[in-house]
N, C-alpha and C positions, 0 to 999 in steps of 0.2 A: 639344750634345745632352744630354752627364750634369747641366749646371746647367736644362737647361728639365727632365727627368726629375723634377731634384729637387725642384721648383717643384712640378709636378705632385702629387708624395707629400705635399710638404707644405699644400697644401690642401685637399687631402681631406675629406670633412667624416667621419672618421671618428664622432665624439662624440654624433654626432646617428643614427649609425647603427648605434649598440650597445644593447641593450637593458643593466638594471642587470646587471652581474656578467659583462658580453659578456666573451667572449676574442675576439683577434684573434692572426693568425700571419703572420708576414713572412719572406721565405727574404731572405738574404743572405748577398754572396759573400765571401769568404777576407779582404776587404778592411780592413784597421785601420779607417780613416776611415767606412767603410759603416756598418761595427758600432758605433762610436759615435755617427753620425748616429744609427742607429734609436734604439738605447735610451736613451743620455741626449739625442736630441732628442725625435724622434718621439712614444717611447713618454708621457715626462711632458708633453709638449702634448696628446695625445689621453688622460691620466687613464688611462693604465694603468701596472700595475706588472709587472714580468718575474716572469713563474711558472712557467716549463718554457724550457727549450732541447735540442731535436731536433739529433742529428747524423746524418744522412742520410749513411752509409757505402755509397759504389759499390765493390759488388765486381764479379769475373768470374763465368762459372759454374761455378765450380770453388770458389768462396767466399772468394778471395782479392784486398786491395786492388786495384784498377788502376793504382793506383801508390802508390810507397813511402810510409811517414806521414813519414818524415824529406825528401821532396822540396821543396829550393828555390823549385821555380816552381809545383809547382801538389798540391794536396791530395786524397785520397780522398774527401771527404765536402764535403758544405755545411752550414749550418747553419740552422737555422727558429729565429724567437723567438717565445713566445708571452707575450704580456702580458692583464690580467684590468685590463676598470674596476674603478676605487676611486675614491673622494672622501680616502682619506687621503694626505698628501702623499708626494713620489716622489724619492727622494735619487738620484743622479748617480753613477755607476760611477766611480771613478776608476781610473789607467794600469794600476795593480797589478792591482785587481779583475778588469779586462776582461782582462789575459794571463793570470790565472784561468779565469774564465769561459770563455775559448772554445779551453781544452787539450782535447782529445780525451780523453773516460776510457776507456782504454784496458781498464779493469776490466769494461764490459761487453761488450766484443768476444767474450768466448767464448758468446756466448749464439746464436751465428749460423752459426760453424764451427769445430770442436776444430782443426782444419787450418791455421786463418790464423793468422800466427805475423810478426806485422808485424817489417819489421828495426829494431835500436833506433837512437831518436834522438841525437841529440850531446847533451849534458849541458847546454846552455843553451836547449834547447829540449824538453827532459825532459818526457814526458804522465805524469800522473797513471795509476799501474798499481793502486791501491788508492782505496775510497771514503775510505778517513781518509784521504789525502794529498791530498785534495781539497774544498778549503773550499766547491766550489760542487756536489757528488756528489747534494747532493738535489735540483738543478734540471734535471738531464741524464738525458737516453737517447737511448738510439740505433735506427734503424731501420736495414735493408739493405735492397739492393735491385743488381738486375743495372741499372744506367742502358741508359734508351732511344736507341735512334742516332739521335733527334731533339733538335736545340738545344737546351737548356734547358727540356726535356719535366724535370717534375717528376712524383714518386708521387702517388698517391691516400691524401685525409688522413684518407676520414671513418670509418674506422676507429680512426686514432691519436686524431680529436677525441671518438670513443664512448669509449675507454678511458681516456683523462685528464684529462677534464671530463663526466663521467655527468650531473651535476645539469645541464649545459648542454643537451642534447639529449634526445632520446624514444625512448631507445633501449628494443626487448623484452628479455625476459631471455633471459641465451647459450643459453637451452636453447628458447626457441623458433623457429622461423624466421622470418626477416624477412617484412616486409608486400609485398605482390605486388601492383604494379599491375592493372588490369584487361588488358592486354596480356600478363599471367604474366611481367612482369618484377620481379624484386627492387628493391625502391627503396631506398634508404639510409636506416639508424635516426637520422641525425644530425637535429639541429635543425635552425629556422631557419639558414642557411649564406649568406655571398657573399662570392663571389672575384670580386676586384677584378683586371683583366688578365688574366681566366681566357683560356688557349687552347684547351678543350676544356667538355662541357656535364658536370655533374654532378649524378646522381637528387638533387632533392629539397632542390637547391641554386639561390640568383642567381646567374647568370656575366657578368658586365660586364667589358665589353673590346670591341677593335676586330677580336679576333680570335679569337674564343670558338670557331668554328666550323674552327679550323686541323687539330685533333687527333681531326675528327667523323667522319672521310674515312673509307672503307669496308676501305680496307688498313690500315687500324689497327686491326681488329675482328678474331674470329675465329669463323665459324659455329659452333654447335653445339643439337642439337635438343634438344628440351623434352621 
């Protein structure tokens, strides 16, 4: 199943379906091998180069990890990559760079709760607690979020794609309100958008997948009047 998956990814005609300067974002999990698949394969066959990486921290609601940043077996956060076409060539992570690249900067954790106070790591697995101790501090941030008690229910992005790709989308400016369907629903300022494997639909975006419609269900929703 993970070598047909990977077949799958790797087909994709992603190239053909970027316009010039597209970003694209790929969530992947904790896995060494994952994460060098995407960026030194993926990313330089489809002509993009890595320009942000998202670390998607689940807390509780109390604003605290759900579990420790020094655990064994399984991590607070996941990670998103995004990468930007380019026509200039695309150099190859190597071992060092990527146990870089994908430390947790712990330096922006206070920006979500003065509270969370993560316990420390063992010294061979030391995070980055400063932007200068961090050769890759300009490609990172982090979002939070309480995770959903569904599988692999991910956040909603088109907010983080308005904030750090402005020239990509049509966003108004923060001080006006967004544009309102004719149904008085808010639509998203993002651009052109499509998610590939989307499980749920999103304003003003493609959603392709076999199961776009999983996350549409009506218990997932919550009333509230206009």
């Amino acid at each position: 199943k993970q070598w047909y998956q990977r077949r799958v990814r790797d087909k994709l005609p992603i190239p053909s379906l970027l316009r010039s300067g597209g970003i694209v974002a790929v969530w992947v999990t904790n896995k060494r091998s994952y994460i060098d698949h995407v960026i030194n394969k993926l990313f330089p066959m489809w002509h993009l180069r890595l320009v942000k990486v998202c670390f998607w921290l689940k807390v509780t609601i109390s604003g605290e990890p759900i579990v420790p940043f020094h655990s064994p077996h399984k991590k607070p956060y996941e990670m998103l990559f995004f990468g930007q076409q380019t026509d200039d060539e695309i150099k190859n992570f190597d071992e060092s760079s990527i146990d870089d690249l994908i430390k947790f900067p712990l330096y922006n954790i206070h920006k979500f709760s003065a509270d969370t106070n993560p316990a420390p790591c063992p010294t061979s697995d030391a995070l980055p607690s400063s932007p200068e101790g961090d050769p890759f501090s300009h490609l990172k941030f982090v979002i939070a979020s309480v995770p959903c008690g569904q599988h692999s229910r991910k956040p909603p992005l088109q907010c983080v794609f308005d904030e750090l790709f402005p020239s990509q989308t049509t966003a108004a400016s923060p001080l006006e309100d967004p544009p309102v369907s004719p149904e008085g629903i808010p639509e998203s300022s993002s651009g052109e958008g499509l998610e590939v494997f989307a499980r749920n639909l999103t304003p003003g975006w493609t959603s392709v997948g076999n199961e776009v419609l999983q996350f549409q269900d009506v218990r997932y929703f919550v009333e509230q009047q206009l």
